[in-house]
N, C-alpha and C positions, 0 to 999 in steps of 0.2 A: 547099445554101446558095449554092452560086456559080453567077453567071449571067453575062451582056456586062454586067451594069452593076457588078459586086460585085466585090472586090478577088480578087486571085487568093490561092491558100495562100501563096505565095511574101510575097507582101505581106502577108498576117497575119505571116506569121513573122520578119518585120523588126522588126511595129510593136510584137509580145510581146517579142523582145530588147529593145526600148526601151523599153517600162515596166517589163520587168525590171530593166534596169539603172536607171531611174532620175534621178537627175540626174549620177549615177555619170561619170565619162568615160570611156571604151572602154577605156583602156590600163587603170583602179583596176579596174575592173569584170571586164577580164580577170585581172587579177593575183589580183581577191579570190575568181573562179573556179579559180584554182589554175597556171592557165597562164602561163609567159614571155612569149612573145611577144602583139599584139594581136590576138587572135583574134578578139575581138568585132567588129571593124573590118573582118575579114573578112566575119562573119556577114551583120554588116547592107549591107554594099555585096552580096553573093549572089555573093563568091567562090567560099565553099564552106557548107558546112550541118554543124550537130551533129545526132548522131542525137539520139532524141529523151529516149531513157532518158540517156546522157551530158548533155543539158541538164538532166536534170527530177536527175538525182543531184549534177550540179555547181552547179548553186540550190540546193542544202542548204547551202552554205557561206556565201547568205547571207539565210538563214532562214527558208526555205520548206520549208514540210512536207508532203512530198509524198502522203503518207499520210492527210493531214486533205483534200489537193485529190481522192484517191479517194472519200474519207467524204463528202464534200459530193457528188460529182457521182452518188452511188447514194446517199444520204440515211440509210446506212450502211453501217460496214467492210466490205467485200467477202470474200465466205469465199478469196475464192483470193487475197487478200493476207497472212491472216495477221499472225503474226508477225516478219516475214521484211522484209531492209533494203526498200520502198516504192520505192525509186530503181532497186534492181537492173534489169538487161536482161531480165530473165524474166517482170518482171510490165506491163513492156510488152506483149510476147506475152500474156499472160493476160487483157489488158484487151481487149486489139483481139480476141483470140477471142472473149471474152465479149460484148461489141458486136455481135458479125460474128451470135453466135446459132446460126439454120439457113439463113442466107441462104446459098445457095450460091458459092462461090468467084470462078467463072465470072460472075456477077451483077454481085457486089462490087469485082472488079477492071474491070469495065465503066464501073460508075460513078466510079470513083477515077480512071480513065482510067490505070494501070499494069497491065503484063501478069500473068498469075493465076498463073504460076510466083516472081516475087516474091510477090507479096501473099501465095501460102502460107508462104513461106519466112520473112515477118514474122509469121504466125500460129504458128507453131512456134517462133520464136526463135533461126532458123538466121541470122536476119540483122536489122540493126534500119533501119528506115525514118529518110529525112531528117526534120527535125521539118517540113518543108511537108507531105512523105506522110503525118507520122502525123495533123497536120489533118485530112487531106482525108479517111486512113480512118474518124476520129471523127464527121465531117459525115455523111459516106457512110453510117456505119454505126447511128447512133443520130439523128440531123439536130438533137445539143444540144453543138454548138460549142462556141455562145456560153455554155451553162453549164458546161461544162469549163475553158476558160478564164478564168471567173471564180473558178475555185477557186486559178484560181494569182498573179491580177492583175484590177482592177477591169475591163469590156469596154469602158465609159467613157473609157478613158484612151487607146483604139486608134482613134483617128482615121475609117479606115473602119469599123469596127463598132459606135460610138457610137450611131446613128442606129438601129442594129437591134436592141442591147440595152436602146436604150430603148423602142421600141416593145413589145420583149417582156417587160419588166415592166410594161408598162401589160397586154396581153393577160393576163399574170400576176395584174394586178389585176383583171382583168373575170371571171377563170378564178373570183378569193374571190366575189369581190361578187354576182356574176350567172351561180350555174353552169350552167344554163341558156343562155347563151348557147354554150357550146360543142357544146351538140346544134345550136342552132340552125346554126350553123356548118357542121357535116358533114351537115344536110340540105341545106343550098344548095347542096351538091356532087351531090348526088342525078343521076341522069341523067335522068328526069322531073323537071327543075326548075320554081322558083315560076314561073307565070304574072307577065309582066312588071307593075308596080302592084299586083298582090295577093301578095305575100309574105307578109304578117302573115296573113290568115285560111288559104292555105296550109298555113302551116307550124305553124299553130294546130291545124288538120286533120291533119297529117302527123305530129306527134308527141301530140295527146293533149292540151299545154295549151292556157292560159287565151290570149285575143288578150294583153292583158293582159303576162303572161310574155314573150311574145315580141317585144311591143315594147318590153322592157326590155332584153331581149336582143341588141334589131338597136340600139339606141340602145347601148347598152357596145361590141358591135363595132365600129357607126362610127365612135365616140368614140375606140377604141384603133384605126382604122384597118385591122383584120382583115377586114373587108370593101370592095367598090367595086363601082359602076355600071359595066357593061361596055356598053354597044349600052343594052338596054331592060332586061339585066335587072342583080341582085344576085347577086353571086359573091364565093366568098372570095378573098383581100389574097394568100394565100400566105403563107410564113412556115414556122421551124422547131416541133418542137414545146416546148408547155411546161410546165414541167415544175414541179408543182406542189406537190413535198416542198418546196419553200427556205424555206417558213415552217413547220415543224411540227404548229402549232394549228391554224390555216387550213386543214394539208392535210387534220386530224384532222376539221374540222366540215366538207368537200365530202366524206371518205370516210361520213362519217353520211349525208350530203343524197343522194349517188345511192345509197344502200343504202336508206334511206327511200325512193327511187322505187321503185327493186328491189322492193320489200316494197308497195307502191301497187299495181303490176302485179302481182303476186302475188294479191292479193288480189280484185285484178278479173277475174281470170280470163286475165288477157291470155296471149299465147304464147308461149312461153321455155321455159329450160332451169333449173327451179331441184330444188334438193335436198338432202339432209340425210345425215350419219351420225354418228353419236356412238361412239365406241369408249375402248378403252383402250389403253394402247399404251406402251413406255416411253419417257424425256427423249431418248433416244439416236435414237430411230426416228422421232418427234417431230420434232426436229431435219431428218432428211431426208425427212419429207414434206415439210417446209418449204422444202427446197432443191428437191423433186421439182416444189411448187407457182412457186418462181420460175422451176424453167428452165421449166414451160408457158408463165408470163407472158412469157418472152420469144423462144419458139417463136409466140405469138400476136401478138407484136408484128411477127416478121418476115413474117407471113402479112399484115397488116394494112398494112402498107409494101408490098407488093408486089401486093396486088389493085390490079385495072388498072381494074372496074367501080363505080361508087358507086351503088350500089343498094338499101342498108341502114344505118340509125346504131344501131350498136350500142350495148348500154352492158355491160359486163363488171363483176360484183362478186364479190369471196373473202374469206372469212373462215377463218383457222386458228387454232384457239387452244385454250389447256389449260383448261378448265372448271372443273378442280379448284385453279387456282393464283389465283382469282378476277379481279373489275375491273381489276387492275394487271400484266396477264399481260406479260410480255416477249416474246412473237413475234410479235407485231404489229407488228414495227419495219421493215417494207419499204417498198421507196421509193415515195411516191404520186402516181405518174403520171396524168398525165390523160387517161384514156380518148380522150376527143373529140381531143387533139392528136396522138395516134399513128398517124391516119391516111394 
């Protein structure tokens, strides 16, 4: 997320103390955090830093549930929260491992710009990160700040971030309305890119649709800014990914529309990896293929961050479900990510 032109963590983490607090004054704000002196007054001049589980447990006091900001930014309860206080220091650690995936350590502390003997040390819960570091390991680790943060505070209301959270619910919107446009997207990336002026027949060629399609598609991107004119040709904008559980229904009718392509190309013969099993199995077992199939989804995600080549658009689809429990199955409740933004 951060570049020369983009605020630093340091500066997010000013501008979240002040929409946390509110219209609050620093000295109410600190008192009604639980502390004597003004501490908040510290925070935001950048005397000193709360870690970040100490901030995310002391906004319980005033009424933040730290528990529903998990639920929302996985689109549901995370097994490794549980039952268990949402604030504690352990599920900091739990979060930021879970994040981090199978990226390797050495990688991850590259990109954060802190050395890998901390960063492991915040991965085990030997130690808790300033809340700038825990930023920066959420950007780093997942590239959806901006929707983490909005589980705990509008992104709107953060001065420098406004400008990106809007832009990523317009992307958001083009993700419902035009899902095709996110393929479109990661073939621009492609390293045989479009011929400069033919983009649309291109990439009408290159994936299979309609011209049609895809100039709906380069029209919703321009429109949301996801793309631009570089020299002669068309390249993407940049940007985090996004993340397209935060409406339910919407994410429930693009998980049908690329399973219906899935099933297009199936049918056509095209080349993939598709396949079947039907078993039985019990609720209990059930259960951890289920956990078996998310940690692939996010063993695949950190392969997918980390190829260096664009040389394929993939499109990834899974289905796991109880057959006998009919239409209204309950494990279908994982978060739905957008393929094309995990890039």
């Amino acid at each position: 997320m951060q570049s020369e032109t983009r605020p630093s963590y340091e500066d997010i983490a000013v501008e979240l103390i002040r929409a946390l607090r509110g219209r609050r004054s620093q000295v109410a704000f600190s008192k009604r955090l639980g502390y004597r002196s003004n501490i908040v007054q510290r925070w935001e001049a950048r005397e000193c830093w709360p870690a970040a589980a100490t901030l995310l447990r002391r906004c319980r006091r005033v009424g933040l549930d730290v528990g529903a900001c998990y639920e929302r930014f996985y689109g549901r309860r995370p097994e490794w929260l549980g039952e268990r206080d949402p604030g504690a220091e352990v599920h900091v650690a739990m979060f930021l491992s879970d994040l981090r995936g199978k990226v390797p350590i050495r990688e991850l502390a590259a990109r954060v710009g802190i050395n890998r003997y901390t960063v492991s040390r915040w991965l085990k819960g030997q130690s808790q990160p300033r809340l700038p570091d825990f930023l920066a390991m959420i950007d780093a680790s997942s590239r959806r700040l901006l929707d983490f943060i909005a589980g705990l505070v509008d992104p709107a209301r953060l001065p420098s971030l406004a400008r990106d959270w809007a832009q990523l619910e317009r992307a958001r919107e083009a993700a419902y309305a035009t899902p095709w446009s996110h393929a479109v997207l990661r073939a621009l990336e492609l390293q045989h890119a479009a011929p400069s002026g033919g983009e649309s027949a291109w990439l009408s060629r290159k994936l299979g649709i309609s011209r049609e399609a895809v100039e709906q598609a380069l029209a919703a991107l321009h429109a949301t800014g996801q793309v631009e004119l570089r020299g002669k040709r068309l390249q993407p904008a940049g940007g985090g990914d996004v993340d397209t559980g935060r409406d339910p229904q919407r994410a429930r009718e693009l998980k049908i529309r690329w399973t219906e392509t899935a099933l297009e190309r199936l049918r056509a013969g095209s080349p993939g990896l598709f396949g079947y099993t039907v078993f039985a199995i019990s609720r209990r077992d059930l259960r951890r293929l289920r956990e078996i199939q998310l940690q692939y989804v996010r063993q695949l995600q950190a392969v997918i961050a980390s190829s260096q080549r664009a040389q394929c658009v993939g499109l990834f689809c899974t289905q796991l479900l109880d057959l006998a429990e009919g239409p209204d199955n309950a494990l279908d409740e994982g978060p739905a990510r957008d393929a094309g933004g995990l890039g």
